[in-house]
LOKE-149450 format. One record per residue (C-alpha): x, z, y; residue number from 1; chain; residue in one letter. Coordinates in nm, 3 decimals. Layout:
N
[[X; Z; Y]; NUM; 'A'; 'A']
...
END
This chain:
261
[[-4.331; 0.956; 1.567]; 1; 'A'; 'X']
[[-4.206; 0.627; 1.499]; 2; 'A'; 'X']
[[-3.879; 0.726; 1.635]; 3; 'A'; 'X']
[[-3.821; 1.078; 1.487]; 4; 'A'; 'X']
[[-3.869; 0.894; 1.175]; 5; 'A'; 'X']
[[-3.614; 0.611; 1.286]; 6; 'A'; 'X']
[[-3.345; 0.948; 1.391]; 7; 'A'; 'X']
[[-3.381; 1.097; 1.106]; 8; 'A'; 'X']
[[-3.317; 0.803; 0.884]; 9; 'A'; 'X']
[[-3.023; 0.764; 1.102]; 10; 'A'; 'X']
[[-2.885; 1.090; 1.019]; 11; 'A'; 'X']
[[-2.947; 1.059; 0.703]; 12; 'A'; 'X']
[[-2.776; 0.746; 0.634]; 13; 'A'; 'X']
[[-2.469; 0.863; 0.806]; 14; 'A'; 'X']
[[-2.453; 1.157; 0.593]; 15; 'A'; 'X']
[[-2.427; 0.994; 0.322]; 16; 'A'; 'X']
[[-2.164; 0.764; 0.426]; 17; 'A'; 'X']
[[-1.967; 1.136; 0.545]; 18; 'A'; 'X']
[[-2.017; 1.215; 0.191]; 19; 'A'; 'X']
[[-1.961; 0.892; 0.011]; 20; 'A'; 'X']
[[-1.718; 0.725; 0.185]; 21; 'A'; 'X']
[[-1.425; 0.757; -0.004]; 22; 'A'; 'X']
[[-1.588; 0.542; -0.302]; 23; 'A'; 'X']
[[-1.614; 0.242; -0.085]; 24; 'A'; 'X']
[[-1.241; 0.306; -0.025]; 25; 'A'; 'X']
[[-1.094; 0.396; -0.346]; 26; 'A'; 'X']
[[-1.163; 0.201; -0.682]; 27; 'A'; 'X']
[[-0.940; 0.370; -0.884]; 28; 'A'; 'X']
[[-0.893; 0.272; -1.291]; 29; 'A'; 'X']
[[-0.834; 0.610; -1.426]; 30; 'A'; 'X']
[[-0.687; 0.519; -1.753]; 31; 'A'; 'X']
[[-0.325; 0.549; -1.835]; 32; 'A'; 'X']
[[-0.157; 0.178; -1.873]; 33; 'A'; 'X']
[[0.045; 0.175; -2.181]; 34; 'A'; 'X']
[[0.398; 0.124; -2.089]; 35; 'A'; 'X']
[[0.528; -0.220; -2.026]; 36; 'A'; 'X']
[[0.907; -0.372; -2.206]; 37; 'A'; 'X']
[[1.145; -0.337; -1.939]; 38; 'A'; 'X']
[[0.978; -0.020; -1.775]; 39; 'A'; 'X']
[[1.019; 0.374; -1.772]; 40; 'A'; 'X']
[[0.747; 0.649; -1.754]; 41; 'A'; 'X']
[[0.894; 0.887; -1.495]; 42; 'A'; 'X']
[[0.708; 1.179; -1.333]; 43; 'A'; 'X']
[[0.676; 1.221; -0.968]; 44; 'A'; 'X']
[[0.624; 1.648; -0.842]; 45; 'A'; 'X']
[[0.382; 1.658; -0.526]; 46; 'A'; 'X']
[[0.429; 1.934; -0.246]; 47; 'A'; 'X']
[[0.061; 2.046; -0.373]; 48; 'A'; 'X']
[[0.146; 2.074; -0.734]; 49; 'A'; 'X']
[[0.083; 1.743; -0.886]; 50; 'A'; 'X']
[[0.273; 1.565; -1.159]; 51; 'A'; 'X']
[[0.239; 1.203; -1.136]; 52; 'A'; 'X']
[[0.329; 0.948; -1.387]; 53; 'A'; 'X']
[[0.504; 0.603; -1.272]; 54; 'A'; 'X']
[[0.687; 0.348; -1.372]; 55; 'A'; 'X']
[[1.107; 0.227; -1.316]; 56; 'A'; 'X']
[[1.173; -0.089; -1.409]; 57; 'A'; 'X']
[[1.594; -0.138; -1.361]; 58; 'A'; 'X']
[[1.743; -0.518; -1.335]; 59; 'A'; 'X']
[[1.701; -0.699; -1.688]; 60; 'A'; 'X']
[[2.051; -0.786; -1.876]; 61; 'A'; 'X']
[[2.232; -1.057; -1.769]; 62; 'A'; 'X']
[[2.089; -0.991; -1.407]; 63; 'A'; 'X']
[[2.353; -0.827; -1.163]; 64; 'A'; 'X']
[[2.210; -0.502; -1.034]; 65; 'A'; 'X']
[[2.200; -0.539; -0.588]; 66; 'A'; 'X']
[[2.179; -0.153; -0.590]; 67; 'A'; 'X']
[[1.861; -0.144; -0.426]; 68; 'A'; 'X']
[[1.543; 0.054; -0.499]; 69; 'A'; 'X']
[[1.220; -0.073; -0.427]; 70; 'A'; 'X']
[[0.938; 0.197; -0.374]; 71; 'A'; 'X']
[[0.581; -0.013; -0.420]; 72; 'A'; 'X']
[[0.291; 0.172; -0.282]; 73; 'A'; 'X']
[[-0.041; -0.040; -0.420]; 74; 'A'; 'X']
[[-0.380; -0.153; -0.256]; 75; 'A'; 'X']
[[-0.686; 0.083; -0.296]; 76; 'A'; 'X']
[[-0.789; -0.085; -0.667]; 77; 'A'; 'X']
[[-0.662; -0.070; -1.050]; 78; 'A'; 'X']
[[-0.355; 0.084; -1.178]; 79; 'A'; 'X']
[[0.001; 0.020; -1.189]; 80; 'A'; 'X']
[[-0.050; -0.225; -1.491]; 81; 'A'; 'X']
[[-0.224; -0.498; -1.221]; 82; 'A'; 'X']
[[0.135; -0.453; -1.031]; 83; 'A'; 'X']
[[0.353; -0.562; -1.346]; 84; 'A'; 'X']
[[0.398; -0.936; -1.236]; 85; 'A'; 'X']
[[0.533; -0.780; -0.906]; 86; 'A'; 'X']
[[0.774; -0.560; -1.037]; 87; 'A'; 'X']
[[0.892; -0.776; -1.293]; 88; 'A'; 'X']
[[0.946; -1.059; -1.080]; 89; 'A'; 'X']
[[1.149; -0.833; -0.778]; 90; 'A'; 'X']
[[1.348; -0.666; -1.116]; 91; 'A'; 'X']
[[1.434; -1.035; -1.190]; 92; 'A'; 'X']
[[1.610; -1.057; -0.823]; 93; 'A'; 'X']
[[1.805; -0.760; -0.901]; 94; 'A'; 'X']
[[1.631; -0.499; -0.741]; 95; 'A'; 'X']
[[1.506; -0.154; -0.893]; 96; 'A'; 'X']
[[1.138; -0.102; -0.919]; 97; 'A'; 'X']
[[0.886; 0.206; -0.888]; 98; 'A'; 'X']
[[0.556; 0.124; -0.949]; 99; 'A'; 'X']
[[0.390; 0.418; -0.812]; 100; 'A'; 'X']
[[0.002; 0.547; -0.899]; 101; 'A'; 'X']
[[-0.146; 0.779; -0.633]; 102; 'A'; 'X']
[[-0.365; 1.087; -0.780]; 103; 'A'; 'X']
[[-0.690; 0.969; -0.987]; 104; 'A'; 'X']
[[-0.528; 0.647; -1.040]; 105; 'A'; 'X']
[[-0.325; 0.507; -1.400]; 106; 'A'; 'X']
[[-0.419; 0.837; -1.576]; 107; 'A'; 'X']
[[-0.304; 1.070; -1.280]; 108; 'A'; 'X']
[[-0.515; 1.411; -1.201]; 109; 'A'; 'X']
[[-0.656; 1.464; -0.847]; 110; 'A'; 'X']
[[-0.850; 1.237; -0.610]; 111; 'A'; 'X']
[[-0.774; 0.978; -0.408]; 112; 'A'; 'X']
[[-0.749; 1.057; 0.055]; 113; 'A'; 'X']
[[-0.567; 0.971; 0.306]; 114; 'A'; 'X']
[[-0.316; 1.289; 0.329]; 115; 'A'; 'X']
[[-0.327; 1.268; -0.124]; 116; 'A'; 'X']
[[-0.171; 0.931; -0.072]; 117; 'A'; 'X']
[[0.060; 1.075; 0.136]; 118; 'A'; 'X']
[[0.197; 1.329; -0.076]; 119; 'A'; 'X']
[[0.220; 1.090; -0.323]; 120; 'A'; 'X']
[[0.423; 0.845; -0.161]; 121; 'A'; 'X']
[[0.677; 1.131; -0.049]; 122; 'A'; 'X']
[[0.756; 1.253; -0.372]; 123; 'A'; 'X']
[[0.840; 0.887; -0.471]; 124; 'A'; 'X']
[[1.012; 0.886; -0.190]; 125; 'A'; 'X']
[[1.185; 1.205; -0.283]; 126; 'A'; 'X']
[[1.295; 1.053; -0.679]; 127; 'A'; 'X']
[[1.453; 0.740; -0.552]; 128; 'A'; 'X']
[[1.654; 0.942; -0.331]; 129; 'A'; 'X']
[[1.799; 1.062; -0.637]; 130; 'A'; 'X']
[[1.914; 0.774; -0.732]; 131; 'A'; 'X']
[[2.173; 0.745; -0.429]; 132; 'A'; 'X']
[[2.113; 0.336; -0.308]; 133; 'A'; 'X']
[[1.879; 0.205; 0.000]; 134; 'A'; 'X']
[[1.532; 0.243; -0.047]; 135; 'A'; 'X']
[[1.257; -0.036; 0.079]; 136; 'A'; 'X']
[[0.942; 0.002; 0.164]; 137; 'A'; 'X']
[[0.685; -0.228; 0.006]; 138; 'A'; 'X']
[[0.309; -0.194; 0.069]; 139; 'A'; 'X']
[[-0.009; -0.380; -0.047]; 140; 'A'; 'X']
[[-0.288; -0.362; 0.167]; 141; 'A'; 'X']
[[-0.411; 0.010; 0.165]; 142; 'A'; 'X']
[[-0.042; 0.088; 0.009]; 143; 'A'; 'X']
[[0.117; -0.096; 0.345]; 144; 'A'; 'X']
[[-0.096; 0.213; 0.550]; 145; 'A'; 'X']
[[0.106; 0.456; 0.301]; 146; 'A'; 'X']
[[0.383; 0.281; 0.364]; 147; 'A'; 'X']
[[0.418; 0.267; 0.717]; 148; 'A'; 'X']
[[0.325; 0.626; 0.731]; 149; 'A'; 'X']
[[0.625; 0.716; 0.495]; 150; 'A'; 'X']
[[0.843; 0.491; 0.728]; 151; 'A'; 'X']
[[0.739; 0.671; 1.029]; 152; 'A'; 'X']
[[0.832; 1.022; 0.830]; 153; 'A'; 'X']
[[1.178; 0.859; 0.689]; 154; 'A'; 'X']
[[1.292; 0.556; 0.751]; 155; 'A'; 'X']
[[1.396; 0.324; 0.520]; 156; 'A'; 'X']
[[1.664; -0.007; 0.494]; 157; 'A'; 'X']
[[1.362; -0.182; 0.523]; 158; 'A'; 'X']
[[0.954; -0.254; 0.535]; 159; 'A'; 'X']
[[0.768; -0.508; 0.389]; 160; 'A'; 'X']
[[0.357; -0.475; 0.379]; 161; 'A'; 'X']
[[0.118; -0.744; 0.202]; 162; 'A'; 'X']
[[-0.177; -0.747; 0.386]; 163; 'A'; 'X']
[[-0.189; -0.474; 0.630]; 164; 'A'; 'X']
[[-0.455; -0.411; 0.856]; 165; 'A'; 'X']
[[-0.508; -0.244; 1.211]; 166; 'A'; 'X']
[[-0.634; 0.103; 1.095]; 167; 'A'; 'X']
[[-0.879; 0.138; 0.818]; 168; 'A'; 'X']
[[-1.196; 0.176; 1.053]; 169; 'A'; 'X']
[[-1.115; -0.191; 1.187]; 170; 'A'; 'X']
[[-1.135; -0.322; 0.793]; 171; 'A'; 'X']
[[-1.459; -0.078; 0.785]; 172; 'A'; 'X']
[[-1.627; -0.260; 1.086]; 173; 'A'; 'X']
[[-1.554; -0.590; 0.916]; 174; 'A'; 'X']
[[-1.770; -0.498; 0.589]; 175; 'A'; 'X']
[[-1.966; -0.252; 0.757]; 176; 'A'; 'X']
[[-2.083; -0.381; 1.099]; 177; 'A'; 'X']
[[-2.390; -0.174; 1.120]; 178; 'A'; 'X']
[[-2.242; 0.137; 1.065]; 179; 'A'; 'X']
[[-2.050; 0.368; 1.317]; 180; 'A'; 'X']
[[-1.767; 0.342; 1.130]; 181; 'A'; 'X']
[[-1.496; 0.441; 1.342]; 182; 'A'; 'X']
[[-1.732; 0.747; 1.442]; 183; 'A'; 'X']
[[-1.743; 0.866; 1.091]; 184; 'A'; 'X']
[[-1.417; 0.789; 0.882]; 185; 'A'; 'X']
[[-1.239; 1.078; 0.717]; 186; 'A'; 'X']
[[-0.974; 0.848; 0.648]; 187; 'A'; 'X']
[[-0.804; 0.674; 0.942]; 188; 'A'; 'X']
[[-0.464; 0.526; 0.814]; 189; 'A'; 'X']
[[-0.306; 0.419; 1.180]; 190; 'A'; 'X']
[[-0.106; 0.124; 1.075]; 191; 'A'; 'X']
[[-0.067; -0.042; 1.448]; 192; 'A'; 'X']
[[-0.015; 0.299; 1.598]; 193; 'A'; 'X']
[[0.261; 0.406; 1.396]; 194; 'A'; 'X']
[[0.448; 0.069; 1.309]; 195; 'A'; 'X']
[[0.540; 0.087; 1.681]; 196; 'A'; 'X']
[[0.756; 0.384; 1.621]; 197; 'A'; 'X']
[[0.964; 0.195; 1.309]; 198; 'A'; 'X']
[[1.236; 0.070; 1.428]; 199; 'A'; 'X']
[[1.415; -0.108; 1.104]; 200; 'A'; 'X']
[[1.380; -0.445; 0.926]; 201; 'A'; 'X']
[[1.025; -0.553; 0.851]; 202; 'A'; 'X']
[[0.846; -0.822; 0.730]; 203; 'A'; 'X']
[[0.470; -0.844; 0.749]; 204; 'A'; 'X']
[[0.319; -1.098; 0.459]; 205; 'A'; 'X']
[[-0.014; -1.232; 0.454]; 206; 'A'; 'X']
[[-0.277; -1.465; 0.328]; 207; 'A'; 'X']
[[-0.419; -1.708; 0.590]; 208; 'A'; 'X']
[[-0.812; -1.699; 0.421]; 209; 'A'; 'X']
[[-0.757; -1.342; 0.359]; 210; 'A'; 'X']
[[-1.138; -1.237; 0.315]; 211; 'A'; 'X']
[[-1.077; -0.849; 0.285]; 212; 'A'; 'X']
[[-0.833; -0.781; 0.575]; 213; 'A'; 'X']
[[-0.881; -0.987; 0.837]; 214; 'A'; 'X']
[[-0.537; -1.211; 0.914]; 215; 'A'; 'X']
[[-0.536; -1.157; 1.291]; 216; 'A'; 'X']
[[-0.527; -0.777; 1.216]; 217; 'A'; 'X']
[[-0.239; -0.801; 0.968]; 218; 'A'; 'X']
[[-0.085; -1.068; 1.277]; 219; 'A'; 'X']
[[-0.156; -0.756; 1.546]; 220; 'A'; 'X']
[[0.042; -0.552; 1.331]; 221; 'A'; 'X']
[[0.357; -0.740; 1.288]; 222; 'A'; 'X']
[[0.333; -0.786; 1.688]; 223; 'A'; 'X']
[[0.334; -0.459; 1.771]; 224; 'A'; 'X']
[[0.674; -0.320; 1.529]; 225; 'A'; 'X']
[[0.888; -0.105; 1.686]; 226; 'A'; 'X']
[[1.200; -0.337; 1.549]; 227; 'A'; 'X']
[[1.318; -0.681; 1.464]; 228; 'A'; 'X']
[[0.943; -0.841; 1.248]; 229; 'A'; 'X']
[[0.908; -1.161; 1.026]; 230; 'A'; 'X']
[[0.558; -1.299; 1.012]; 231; 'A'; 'X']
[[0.542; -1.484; 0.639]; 232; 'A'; 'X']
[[0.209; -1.701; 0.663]; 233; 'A'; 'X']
[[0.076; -1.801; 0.286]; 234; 'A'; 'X']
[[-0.147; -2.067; 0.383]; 235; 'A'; 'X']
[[-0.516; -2.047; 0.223]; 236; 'A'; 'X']
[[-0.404; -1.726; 0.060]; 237; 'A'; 'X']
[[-0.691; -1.487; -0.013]; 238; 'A'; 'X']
[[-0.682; -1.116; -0.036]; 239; 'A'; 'X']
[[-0.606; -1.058; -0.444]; 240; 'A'; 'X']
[[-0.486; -1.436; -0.511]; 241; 'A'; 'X']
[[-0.200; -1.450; -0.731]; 242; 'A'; 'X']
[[0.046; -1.623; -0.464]; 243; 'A'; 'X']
[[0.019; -1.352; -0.263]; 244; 'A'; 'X']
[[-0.015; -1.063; -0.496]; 245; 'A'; 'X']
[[0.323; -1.132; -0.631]; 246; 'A'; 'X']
[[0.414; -1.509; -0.609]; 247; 'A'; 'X']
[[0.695; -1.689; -0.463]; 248; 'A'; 'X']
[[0.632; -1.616; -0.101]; 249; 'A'; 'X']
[[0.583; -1.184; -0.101]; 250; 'A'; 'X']
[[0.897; -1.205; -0.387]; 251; 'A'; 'X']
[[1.136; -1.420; -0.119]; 252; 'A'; 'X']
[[1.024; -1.162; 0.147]; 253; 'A'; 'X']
[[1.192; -0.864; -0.015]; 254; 'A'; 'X']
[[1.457; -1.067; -0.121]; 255; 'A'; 'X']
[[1.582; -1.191; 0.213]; 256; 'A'; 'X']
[[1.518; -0.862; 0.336]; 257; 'A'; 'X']
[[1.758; -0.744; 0.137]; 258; 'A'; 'X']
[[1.996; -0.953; 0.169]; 259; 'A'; 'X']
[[2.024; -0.908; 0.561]; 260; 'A'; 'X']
[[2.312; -0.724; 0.656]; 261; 'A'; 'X']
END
């Protein structure tokens, strides 16, 4: 009896992590920023029908525009409005800026998964295209999963991802450990599996106390590119600290990125 009563329990619990999991994942603030000096609402069209608002932020005056677009895909939390200090300070280096939000996030309708992001990643993709100058990647955390899956799809001058980890199961088993995580994720996000296929420029930053995403996983990434890879240590850096959010060291990254021939 005792253990029908333990298997059932069992089930139970991982039903409602198959049901639930995507709010451990996604912490989305659904209001609409208000819109920033120095920035542009423009709207994004998804292959399944969405309009999504983001933001362009162009080099300030006096600052010589480098002809270069930056496409930032964000971590899992917030809105674009926690990204501002990032896009300001690449703008300041010359560099064109969209701040994307993915669907449920900054005031945009849908909900948040793993082939959502996706979508919404191409079709910022598909506006900086528009724009006719080299496009880099840049990903935070979840946003480097999106952004190594975009790379993989079209590749870009460049790469750089903030925090990346293995695949999002490995993260799960981290916070998770008692919980078949791998066995039950809807969500998968192969970083390591597909960052063996990209073959241009890429730099992989990351904090050295990260206590979200493990720094030998965001190491095993880097390691296992498909091209030439710069490992950028910021030493007892933690997940969502401001030096690695968008300080000095993740700001140089793109920069010298750019600036390789």
């Amino acid at each position: 009896m005792v253990l029908v009563v333990g298997l059932v329990l069992v089930v139970l619990v991982a039903g409602l992590v198959w049901a639930l999991q995507r709010r451990l994942i996604y912490f989305p603030d659904r209001s609409a920023p208000p819109l920033p000096p120095g920035a542009r609402t423009v709207d994004l069209h998804t292959s399944d029908g969405l309009r999504l608002q983001a933001w362009l932020f162009e080099p300030p005056p006096g600052v010589p525009d480098r002809k270069v677009s930056i496409l930032v895909a964000p971590g899992n939390a917030g809105n674009r409005g926690d990204r501002l200090p990032l896009a300001t300070g690449l703008a300041n280096r010359g560099l064109t800026v969209l701040l994307l939000d993915y669907r449920g996030y900054g005031g945009n309708p849908g909900r948040p998964s793993e082939q959502g992001l996706a979508r919404d990643v191409r079709a910022a993709r598909v506006y900086l295209v528009g724009l006719q100058r080299p496009i880099v990647y840049l990903g935070e955390s979840l946003g480097a999963a999106v952004a190594t899956g975009l790379a993989a799809e079209h590749p870009s001058a460049g790469l750089v991802l903030r925090s990346p980890f293995a695949d999002l199961p490995a993260v799960g088993r981290e916070h998770y450990p008692f919980l078949p995580v791998r066995l039950l994720a809807r969500d998968r996000f192969p970083v390591r599996e597909l960052i063996s296929r990209i073959t241009v420029p890429t730099v992989v930053v990351y904090g050295t106390a990260d206590e979200v995403v493990p720094a030998g996983q965001s190491v095993g990434v880097a390691e296992r590119a498909g091209g030439p890879v710069r490992l950028v240590a910021v030493e007892g850096a933690g997940h969502n600290d401001a030096v690695l959010v968008a300080g000095p060291p993740l700001i140089d990254a793109v920069d010298d990125l750019v600036r390789e021939p």
